[in-house]
C-alpha positions in Angstrom: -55.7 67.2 4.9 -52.4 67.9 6.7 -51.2 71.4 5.6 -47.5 72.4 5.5 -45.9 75.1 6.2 -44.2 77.2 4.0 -41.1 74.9 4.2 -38.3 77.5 3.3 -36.3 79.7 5.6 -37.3 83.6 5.3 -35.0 85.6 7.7 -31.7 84.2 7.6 -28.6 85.2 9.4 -26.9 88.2 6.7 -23.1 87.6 6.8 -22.2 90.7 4.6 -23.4 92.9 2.1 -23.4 94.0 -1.3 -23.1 97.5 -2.8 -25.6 98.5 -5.2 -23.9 99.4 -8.2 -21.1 96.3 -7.8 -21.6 92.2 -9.1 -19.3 90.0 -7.3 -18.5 86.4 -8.8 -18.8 83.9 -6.0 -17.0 80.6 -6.6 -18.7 77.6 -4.0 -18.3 73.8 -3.7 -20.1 70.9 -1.8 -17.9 68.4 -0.1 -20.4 65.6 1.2 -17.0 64.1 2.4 -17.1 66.6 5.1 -20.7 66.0 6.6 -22.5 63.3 8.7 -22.9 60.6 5.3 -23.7 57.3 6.8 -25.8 57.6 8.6 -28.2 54.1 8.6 -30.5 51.7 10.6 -28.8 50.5 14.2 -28.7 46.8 15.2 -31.0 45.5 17.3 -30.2 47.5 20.7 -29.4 50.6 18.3 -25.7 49.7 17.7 -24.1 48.3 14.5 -23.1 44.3 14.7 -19.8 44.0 16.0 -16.9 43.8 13.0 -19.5 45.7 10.6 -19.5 49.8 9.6 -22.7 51.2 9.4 -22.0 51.1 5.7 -22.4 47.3 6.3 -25.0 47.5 8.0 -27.4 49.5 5.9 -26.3 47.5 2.7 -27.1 43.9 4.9 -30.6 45.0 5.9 -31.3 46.7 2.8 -32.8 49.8 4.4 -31.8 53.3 4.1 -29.3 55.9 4.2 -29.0 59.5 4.0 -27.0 62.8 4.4 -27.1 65.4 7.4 -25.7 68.2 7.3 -22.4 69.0 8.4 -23.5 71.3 11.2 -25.9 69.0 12.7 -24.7 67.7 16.1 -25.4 64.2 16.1 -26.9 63.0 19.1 -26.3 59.7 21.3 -29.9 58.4 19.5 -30.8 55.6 22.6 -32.9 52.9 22.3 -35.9 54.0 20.1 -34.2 56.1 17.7 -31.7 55.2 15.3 -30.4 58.8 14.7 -30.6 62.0 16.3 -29.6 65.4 15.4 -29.9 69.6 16.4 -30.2 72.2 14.3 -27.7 75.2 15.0 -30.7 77.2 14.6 -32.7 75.3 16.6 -34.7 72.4 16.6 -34.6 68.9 16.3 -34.4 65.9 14.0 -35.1 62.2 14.7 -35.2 59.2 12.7 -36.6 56.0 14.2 -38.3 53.0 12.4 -40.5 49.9 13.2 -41.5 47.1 11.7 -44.5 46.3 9.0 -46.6 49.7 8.7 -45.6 50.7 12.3 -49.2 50.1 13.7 -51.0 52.2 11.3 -50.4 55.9 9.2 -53.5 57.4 10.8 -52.8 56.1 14.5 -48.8 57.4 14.1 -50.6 61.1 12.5 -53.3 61.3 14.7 -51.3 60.8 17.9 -48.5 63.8 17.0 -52.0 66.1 16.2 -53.1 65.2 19.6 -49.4 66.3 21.0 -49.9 69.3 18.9 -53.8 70.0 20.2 -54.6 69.1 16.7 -58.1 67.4 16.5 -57.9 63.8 15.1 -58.6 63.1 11.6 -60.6 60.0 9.8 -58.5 57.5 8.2 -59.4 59.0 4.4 -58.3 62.9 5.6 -54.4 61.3 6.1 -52.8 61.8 3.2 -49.6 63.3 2.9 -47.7 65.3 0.3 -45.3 62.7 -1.9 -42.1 63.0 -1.8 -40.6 60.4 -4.7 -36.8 58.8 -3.0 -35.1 58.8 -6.4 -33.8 55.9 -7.8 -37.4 54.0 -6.4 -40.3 53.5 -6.7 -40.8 54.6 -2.8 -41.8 57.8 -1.2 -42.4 59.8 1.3 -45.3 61.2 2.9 -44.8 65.1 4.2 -46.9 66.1 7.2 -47.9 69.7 9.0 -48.2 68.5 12.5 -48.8 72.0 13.4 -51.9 74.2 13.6 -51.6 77.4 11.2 -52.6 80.0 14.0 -50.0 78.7 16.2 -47.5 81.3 17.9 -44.0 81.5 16.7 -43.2 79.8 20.4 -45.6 77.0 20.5 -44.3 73.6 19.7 -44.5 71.9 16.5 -43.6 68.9 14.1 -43.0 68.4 10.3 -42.5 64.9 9.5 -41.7 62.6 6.4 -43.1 58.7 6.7 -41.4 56.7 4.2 -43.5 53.1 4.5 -41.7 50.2 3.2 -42.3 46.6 2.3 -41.7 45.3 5.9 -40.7 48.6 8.4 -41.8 52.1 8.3 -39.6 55.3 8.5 -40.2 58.4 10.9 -38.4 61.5 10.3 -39.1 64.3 12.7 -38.4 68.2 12.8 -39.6 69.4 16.7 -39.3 72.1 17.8 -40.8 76.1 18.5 -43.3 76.8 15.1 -41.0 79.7 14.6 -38.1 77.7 14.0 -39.6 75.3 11.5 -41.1 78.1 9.6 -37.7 79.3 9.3 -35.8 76.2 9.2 -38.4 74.0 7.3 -36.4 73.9 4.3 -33.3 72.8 5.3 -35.0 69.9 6.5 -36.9 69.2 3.3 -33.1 69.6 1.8 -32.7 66.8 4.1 -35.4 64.5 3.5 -34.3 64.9 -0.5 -31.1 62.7 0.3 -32.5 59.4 2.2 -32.4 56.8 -0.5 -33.2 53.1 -0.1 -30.6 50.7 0.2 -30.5 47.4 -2.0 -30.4 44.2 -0.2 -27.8 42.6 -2.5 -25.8 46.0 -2.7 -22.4 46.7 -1.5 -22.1 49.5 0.9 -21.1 52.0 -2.0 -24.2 51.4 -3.6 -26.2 51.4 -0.5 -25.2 54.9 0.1 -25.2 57.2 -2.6 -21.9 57.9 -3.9 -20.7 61.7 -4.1 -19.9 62.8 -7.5 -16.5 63.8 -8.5 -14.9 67.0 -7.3 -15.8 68.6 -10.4 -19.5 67.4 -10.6 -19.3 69.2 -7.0 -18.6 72.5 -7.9 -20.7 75.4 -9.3 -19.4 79.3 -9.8 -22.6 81.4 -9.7 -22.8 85.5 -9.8 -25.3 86.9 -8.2 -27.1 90.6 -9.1 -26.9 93.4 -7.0 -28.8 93.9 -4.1 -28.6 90.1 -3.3 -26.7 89.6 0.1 -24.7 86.6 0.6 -26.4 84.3 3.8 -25.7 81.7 5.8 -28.6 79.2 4.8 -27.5 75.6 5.3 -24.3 73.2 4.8 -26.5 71.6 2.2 -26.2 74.6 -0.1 -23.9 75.2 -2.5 -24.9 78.8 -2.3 -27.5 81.0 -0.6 -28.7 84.7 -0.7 -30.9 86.8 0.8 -33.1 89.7 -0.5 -34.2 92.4 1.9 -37.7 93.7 0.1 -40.3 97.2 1.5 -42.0 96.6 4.9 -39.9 93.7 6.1 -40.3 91.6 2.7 -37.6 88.9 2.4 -37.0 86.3 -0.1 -34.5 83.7 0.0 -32.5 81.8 -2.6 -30.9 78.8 -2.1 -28.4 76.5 -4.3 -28.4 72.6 -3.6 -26.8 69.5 -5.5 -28.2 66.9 -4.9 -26.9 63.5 -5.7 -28.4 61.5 -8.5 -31.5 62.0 -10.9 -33.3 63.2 -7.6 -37.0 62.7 -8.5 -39.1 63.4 -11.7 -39.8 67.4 -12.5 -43.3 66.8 -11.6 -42.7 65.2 -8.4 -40.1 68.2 -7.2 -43.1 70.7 -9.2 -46.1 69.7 -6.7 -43.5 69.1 -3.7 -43.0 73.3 -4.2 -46.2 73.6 -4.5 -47.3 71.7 -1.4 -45.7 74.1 0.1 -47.6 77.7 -1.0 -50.7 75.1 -0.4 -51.4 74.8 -4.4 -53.0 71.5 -5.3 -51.2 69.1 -7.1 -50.7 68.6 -11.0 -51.5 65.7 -12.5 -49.7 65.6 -15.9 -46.0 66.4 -16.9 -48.1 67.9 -20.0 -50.1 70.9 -18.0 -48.7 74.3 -19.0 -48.5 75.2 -15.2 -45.5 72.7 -14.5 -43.1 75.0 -16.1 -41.1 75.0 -19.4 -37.6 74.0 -20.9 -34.9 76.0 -21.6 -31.4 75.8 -23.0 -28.7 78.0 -20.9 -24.5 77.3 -21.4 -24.2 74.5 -18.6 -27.1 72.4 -20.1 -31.0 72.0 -19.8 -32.9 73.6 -17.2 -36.8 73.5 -16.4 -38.1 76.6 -14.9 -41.5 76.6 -12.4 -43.1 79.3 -11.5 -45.9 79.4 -8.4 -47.7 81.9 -6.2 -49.9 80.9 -3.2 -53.7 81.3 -4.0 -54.2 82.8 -0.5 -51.9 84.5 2.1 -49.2 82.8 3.4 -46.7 84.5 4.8 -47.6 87.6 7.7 -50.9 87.8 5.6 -49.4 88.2 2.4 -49.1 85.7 -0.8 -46.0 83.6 -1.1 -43.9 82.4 -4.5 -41.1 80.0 -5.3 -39.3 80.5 -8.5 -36.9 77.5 -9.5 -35.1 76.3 -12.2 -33.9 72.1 -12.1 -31.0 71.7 -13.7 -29.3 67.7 -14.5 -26.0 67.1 -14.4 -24.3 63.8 -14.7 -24.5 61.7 -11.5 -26.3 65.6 -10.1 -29.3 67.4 -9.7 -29.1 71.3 -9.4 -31.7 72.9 -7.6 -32.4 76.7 -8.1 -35.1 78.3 -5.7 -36.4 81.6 -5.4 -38.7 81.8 -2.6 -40.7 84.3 -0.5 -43.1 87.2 -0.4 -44.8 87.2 -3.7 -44.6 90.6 -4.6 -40.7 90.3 -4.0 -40.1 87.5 -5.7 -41.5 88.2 -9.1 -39.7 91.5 -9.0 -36.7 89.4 -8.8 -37.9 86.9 -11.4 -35.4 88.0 -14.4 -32.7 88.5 -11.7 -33.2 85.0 -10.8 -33.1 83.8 -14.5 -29.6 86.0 -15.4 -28.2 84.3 -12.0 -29.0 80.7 -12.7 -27.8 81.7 -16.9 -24.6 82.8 -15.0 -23.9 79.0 -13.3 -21.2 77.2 -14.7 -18.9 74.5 -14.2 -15.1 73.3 -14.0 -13.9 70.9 -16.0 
């Protein structure tokens, strides 16, 4: 089995600070208008058809679309890729596809292990972590490409293969381990906006349509002690919490369009990533439980590695889902254990605190 890493940034850049004994209200909006939003499948030399938008395209081929984020500097992609991005904090993102199953899951793994040193694996031992595309019944499968006692400046690659009835998708994070350890979860922020197109659909359908302004916008208040960060364009609000001997946690806001996968599916995706086995029922205790706070239902997880994770110590993710119409909140706590559940009833007052314009 392909491990991943813990797939949420830890150290992020602090932009200011908090006193102690003061709670500031923070009002924030997404604007997908702003970002790189169509990006889709290139014609057969990696253009789009003359007299068609990419728009076009993706709804004529019935493929996919997605989002990047705003700060991604889009590449010129070339011949084998259809798009191409970098990270401001480093690193790399590619998307390329082929046709049918792209000569094979295992071959496609087992040749980025080799790149990686990685010993190859049987056929049965590649499996990937799903990730369901909402609004399908598709998915995609998460890979660690990278060993897990690899330095902070060796190379490395996540990627998410999203197979499909007659062409396979590659996405690709490259770049030092240290980076994707810290970066990992802006890209699985990414991954969580590719949606398939329909063949018969219209380019608005083909590409998710943003939600109204007001379905955009969140005011959140954070407790003390929380600093404002920069996290990711992706986020509608992000925080960082400095714990004893270099402990950090992070926690992240992100809307994402849409129902955005089942509860389960985001539950073991979280998981995956403090290396916890999957659940197997929407009915086991461990998925979480509901709960009614002022903007609507929420479900609220709960998870802590079952070995060390993070500079030898145990990791956690706490998170709350929250559905709103035509979006999916996301609420994550995540970080050294310890830290995390100290903050646990910080974390539930702040997501309690979220509410929305009319």
């Amino acid at each position: 089995m392909c491990r991943l890493l813990l797939l949420a940034p830890l150290s992020l850049c602090v932009l200011g600070s908090c006193k102690d004994n003061e709670i500031r209200t923070y009002k924030v909006a997404t604007d997908s208008a702003s970002g790189n939003s169509a990006a889709v499948p290139a014609g057969p030399m990696g253009g789009v058809p003359k007299g068609e938008t990419a728009q076009d395209d993706a709804a004529r081929s019935g493929s996919v679309v997605w989002q990047a984020a705003a700060d991604w500097k889009q590449e010129q992609a070339g011949q084998f890729l259809t798009a191409a991005y970098t990270l401001p904090g480093g690193g790399r993102v590619t998307i390329s596809k082929l046709p049918g199953d792209g000569g094979g899951l295992a071959a496609n793994i087992n040749r980025w292990r080799g790149q990686m040193g990685l010993k190859p694996l049987a056929d049965k031992e590649v499996s990937g972590q799903p990730l369901k595309i909402a609004g399908s019944d598709a998915e995609i499968l998460l890979f660690n490409l990278t060993s897990e006692s690899s330095a902070d400046d060796a190379d490395g690659i996540l990627a998410g293969v999203l197979p499909l009835k007659s062409e396979t998708w590659y996405f690709k994070f490259t770049g030092p381990v240290g980076v994707l350890k810290k970066s990992g979860g802006i890209f699985m922020e990414f991954l969580q906006t590719v949606r398939k197109g329909g063949g018969g659909a219209s380019a608005s359908t083909a590409n998710p349509a943003p939600a109204s302004s007001s379905a955009k916008k969140i005011h959140v208040t954070p407790p003390a002690g929380w600093t404002p960060s920069e996290g990711s364009s992706m986020r509608a609000a992000s925080f960082s919490i400095a714990g004893p001997d270099g402990t950090s946690a992070d926690v992240s806001v992100v809307p994402l369009p849409g129902d955005s996968g089942s509860v389960l599916s985001n539950v073991n995706r979280w998981r995956s990533q403090v290396q916890l086995a999957p659940l197997d029922s929407e009915d086991d205790p461990a998925l979480g439980k509901k709960s009614e706070i002022p903007a609507g239902e929420i479900f609220i997880s709960h998870m802590v590695s079952a070995e060390p994770v993070i500079n030898g110590k145990k990791a956690a993710i706490g998170s709350a889902i929250l559905k709103r119409p035509g979006m999916t909140w996301f609420f994550k706590i995540t970080g050294d254990a310890s830290l995390v559940e100290t903050n646990l009833e910080k974390f539930d007052t702040f997501v309690r605190s979220a509410t929305f314009p009319e």
